[in-house]
C-alpha positions in Angstrom: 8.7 76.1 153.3 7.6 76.8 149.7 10.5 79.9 149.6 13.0 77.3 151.0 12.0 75.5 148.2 12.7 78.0 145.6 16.2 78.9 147.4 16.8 75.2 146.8 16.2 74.5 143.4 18.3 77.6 142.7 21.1 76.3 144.2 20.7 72.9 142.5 20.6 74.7 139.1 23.7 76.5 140.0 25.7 73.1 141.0 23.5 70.3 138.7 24.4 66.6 138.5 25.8 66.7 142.5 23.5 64.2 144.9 25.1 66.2 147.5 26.7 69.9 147.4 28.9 70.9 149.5 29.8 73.9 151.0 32.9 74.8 149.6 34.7 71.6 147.4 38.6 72.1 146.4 38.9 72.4 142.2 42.1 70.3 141.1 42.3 71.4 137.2 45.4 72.5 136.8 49.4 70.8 137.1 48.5 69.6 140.9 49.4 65.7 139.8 52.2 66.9 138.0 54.1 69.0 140.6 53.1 66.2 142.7 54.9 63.9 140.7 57.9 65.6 140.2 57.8 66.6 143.9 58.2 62.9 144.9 60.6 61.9 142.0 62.7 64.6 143.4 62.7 63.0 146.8 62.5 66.6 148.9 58.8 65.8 150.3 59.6 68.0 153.5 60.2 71.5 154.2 63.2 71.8 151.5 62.5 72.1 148.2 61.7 74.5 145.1 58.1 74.4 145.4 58.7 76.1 149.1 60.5 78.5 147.4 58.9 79.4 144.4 55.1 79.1 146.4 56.5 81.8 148.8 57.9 84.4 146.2 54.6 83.9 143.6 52.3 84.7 147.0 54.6 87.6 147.8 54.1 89.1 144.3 50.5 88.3 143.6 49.6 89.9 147.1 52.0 92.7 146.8 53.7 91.2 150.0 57.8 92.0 150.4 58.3 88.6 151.4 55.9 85.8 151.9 56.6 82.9 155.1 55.0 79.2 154.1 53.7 77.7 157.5 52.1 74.4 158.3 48.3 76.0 158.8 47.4 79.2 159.2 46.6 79.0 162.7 50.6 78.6 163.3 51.1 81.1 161.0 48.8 83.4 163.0 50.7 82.4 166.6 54.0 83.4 165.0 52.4 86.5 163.4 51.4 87.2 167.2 54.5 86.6 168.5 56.9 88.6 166.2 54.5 91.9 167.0 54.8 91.9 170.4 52.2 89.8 172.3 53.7 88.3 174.8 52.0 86.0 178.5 49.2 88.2 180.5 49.1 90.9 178.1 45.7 91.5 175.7 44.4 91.2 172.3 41.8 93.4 170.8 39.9 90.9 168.1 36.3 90.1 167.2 34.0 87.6 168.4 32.2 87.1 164.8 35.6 84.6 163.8 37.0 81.2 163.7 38.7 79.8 166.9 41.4 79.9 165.8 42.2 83.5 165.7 41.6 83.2 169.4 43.6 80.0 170.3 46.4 81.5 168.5 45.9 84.7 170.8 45.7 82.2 173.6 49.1 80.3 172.6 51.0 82.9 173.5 49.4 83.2 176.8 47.6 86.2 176.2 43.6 87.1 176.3 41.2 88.4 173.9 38.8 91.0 174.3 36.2 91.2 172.0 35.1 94.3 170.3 31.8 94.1 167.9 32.2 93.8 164.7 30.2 96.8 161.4 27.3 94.5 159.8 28.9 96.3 156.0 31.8 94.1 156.2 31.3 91.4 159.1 34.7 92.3 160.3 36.6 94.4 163.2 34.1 97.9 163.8 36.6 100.6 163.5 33.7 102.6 165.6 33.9 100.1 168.6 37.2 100.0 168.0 37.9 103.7 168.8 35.5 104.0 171.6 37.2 100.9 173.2 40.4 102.2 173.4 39.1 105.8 174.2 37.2 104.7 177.0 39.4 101.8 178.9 43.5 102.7 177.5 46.3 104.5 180.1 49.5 105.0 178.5 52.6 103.8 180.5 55.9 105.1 180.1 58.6 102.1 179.2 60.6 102.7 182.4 57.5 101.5 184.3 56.9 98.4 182.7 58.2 95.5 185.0 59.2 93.4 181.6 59.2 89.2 182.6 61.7 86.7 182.3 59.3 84.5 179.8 60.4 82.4 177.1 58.5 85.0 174.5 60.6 88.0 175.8 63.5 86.0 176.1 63.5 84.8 172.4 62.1 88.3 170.9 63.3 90.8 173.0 65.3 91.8 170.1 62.3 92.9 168.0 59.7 94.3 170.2 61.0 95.5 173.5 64.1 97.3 173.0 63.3 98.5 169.3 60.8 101.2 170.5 60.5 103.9 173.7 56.9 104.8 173.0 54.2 104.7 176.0 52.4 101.4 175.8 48.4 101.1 176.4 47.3 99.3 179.2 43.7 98.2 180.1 42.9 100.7 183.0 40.3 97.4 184.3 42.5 94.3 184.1 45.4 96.2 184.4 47.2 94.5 181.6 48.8 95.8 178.8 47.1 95.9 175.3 49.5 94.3 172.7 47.8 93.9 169.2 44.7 94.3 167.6 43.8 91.3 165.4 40.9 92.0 162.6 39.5 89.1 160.3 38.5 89.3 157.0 35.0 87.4 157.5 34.4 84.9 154.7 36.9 86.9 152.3 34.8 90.1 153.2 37.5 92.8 153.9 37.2 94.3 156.9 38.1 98.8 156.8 41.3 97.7 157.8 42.7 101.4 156.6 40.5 103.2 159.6 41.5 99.9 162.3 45.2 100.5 161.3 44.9 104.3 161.6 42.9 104.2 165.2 45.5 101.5 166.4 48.8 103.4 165.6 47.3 106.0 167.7 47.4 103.7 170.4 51.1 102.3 169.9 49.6 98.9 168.4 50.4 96.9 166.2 47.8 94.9 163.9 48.0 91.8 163.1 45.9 90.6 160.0 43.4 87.5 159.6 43.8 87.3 156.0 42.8 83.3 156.5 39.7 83.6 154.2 40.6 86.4 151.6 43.1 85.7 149.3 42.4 87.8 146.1 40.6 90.6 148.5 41.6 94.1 148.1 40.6 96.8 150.2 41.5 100.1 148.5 42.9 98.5 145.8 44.8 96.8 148.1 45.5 92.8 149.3 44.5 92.2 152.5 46.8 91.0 154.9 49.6 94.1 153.8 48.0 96.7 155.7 49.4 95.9 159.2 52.6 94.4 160.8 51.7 91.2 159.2 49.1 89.1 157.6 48.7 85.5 157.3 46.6 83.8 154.8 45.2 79.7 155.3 45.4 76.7 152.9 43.0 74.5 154.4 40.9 72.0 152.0 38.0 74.5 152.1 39.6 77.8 151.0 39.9 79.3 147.6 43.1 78.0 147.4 44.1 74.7 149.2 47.9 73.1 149.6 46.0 70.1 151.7 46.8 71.7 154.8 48.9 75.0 154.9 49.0 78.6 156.2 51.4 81.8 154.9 52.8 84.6 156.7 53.2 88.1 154.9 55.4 90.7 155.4 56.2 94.6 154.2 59.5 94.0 157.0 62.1 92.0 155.2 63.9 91.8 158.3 60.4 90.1 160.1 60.2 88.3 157.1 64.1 86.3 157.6 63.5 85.9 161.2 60.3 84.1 160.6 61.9 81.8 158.1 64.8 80.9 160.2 61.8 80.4 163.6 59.7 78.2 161.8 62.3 75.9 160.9 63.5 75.3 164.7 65.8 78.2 164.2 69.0 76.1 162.8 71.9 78.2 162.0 73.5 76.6 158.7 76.0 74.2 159.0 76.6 71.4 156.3 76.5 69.0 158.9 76.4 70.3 162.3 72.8 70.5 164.6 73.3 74.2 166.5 69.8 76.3 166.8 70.4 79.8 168.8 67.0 80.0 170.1 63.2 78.4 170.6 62.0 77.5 167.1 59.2 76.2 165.8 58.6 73.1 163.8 55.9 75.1 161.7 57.4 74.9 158.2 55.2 74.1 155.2 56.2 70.8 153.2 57.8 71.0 149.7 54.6 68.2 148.6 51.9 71.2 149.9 53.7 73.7 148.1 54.0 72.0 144.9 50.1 71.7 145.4 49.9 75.2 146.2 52.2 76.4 143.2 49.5 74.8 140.6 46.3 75.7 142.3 47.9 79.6 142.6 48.4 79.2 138.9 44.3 79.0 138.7 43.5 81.2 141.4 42.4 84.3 138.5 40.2 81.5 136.5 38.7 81.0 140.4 38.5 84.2 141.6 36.2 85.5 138.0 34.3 82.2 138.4 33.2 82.8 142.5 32.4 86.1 141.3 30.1 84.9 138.9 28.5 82.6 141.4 27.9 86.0 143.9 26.7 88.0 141.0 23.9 85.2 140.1 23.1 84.7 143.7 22.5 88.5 144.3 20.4 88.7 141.4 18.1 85.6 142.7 18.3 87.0 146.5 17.3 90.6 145.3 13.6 88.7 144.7 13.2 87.0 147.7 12.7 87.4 151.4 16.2 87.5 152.4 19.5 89.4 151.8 22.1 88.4 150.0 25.8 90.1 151.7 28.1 92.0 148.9 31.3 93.1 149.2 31.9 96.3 151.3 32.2 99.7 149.8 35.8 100.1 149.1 36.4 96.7 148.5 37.0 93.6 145.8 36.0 90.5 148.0 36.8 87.0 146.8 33.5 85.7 147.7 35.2 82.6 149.6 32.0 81.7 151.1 28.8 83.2 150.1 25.6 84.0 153.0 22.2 84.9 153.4 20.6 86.9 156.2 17.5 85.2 157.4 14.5 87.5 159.3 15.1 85.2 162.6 17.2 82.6 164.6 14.2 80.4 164.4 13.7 80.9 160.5 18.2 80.5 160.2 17.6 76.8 161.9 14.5 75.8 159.7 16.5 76.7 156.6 19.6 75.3 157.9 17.5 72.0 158.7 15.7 71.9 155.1 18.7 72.6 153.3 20.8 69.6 154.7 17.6 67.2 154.9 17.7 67.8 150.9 21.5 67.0 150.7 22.5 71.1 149.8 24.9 72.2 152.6 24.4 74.5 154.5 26.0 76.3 157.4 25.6 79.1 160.4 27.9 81.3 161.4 30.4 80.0 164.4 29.4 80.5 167.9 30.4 84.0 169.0 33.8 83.4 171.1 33.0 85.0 173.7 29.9 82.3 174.2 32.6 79.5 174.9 33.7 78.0 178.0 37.6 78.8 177.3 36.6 82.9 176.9 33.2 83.5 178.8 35.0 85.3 181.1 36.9 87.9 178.8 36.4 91.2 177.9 33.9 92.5 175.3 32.2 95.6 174.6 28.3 94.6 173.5 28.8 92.8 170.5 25.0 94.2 169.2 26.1 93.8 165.6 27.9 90.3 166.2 24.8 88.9 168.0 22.6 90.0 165.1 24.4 88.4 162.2 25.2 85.3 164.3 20.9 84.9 164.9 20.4 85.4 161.2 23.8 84.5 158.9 24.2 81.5 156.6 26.5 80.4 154.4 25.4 78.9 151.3 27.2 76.7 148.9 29.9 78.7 147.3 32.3 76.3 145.6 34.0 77.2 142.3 32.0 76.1 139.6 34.0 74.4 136.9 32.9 71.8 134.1 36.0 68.9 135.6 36.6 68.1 131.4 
């Protein structure tokens, strides 16, 4: 325990005066109280309102998005990302089992499965390796005039976009007999994922990806944001990310054409009238607030001050880690991570739980990695290659307390 110990007082030193530290705590230093306030004077609380407006086109231009969607969360963000590129009920998404679930309820809302595909222990994310072998080993190509296309609500309301836009041959899954309709890498913990090689092996395959940019806002891959690379991206708000609108997700686009269509679906697909109620098709109640935006708008306006100070917190925990027993993770090669949350590799599962238990017992938080997906009860039964790498970060992996550290004067 006396290295536990150590590890501790580190982290107290890091985050002093706190009886408790969390894992990740949202910063409020900036004009949040006054957007607030001039959000409610104004009296457009809902999903109309500048602050929707001008949080969309400041997102757009600081990721180097053409156009940038608000959404209520990002997991409603993700299911509409999903459903613009194509998935559509009983077909498949390729995705990793080293994520939140929501990247694979999301798959799941649209009535499709996941298969999992292991994930490279350099970045935590999609393995473009496993990847390539996946498809290589299990893909047929079908010819459009084969496909017997059905009568769903999905196909119905995008037929439009995906179906009748393209002639290619479309992969199918030579086991299940289903046919493959995204791939769907996260960006573990802000970590990019070598979502250049995943983009380039999927295009090969006629398939679009769909980024899980919920955890990496001001992560570049390349040079890069993440969530530009594929069809789209979406990025997540929540109370625990480096940027938080309360609750809140964002869908990027490089399509401005996606990009309008998405607006107009999230808000229930009303045509505009000055007084008359006519939608032309399923929509989606999944617009962001104006009072989440205007809290977006001001924390965005920090989001450089956060991003230098989280990498300041990584830099003084690799420096402490590169003296003790366990590994610190870094950004990949290739890559500018935002450091959303910060983690240790322990030697064991049974040394991970007896750090995990001292840490809380002394009030520090401290957290595993989820439960593999493919370990739950919903999605024991899908598809997965042998996940080596995902079960031996998920035996060792911890995330340690990684909030932005900021005197509140």
């Amino acid at each position: 325990m006396q290295k536990f110990k150590h590890v501790l007082a580190f982290i107290q030193s890091l985050y002093p005066g706190l009886k408790s530290i969390p894992l990740h705590a949202p910063v409020f230093n900036g004009n949040e109280k006054k957007y607030l306030t001039e959000c409610i004077e104004s009296k457009f609380v809902s999903s109309i309102g500048r602050f929707v407006d001008q949080f969309e086109k400041k997102i757009a231009e600081f990721t180097g998005a053409k156009k940038a969607v608000v959404c209520v969360n990002g997991t409603n963000a993700l299911h509409l990302a999903l459903l613009l590129s194509g998935v559509e009920n009983n077909t498949e998404v390729i995705t990793q089992p080293l994520t939140f679930i929501a990247t694979a309820n999301a798959i799941s809302y649209c009535g499709a499965k996941p298969i999992f595909l292991d994930v490279d222990r350099s970045t935590l994310g999609l393995s473009p390796k496993s990847l390539e072998q996946w498809l290589e080993q299990n893909i047929e190509f079908r010819n459009e005039r084969d496909i017997q296309i059905s009568n769903d609500i999905n196909n119905q309301q995008f037929s439009n976009i995906h179906i009748r836009s393209t002639k290619l041959p479309r992969p199918f899954n030579k086991t299940t007999n289903r046919r493959i309709s995204a791939v769907l890498p996260m960006h573990t913990f802000g970590h990019p994922a070598k979502i250049e090689e995943i983009v380039r092996i999927s295009s090969k395959y006629n398939l679009p990806v769909v980024e899980d940019a919920a955890e990496s806002l001001g992560s570049y891959y390349v040079g890069k944001h993440t969530g530009t690379f594929g069809k789209i991206g979406i990025l997540s708000f929540n109370g625990n990310k480096i940027l938080t609108t309360g609750g809140g997700g964002m869908l990027l686009f490089m399509d401005d054409e996606l990009a309008r269509i998405a607006k107009h679906i999230t808000t229930q697909a009303k045509t505009s009238h000055p007084w008359e109620f006519f939608h032309d098709q399923i929509g989606y109640n999944y617009r962001m607030p104006n009072i989440n935006a205007a809290l977006g708008l001001a924390q965005l306006e920090q989001l450089p001050l956060f991003l230098k100070n989280k990498r300041e917190t990584a830099s003084a925990y690799k420096s402490f880690f590169e003296k003790t027993d366990f590994e610190f993770f870094t950004e990949p090669k290739g890559a500018t991570s935002n450091y959303w949350l910060n983690c240790i590799f322990l030697n064991s599962r049974v040394e991970r739980d007896d750090f995990l238990q001292f840490m809380n017992d002394n009030k520090v938080m401290a957290r595993p990695a989820w439960c593999l997906l493919n370990k739950l009860p919903m999605f024991h039964n899908c598809q997965s290659d042998n996940l080596d790498n995902a079960k031996w970060c998920v035996d060792r992996l911890v995330n340690i307390p990684s909030s932005v550290r900021i005197n509140e004067k």
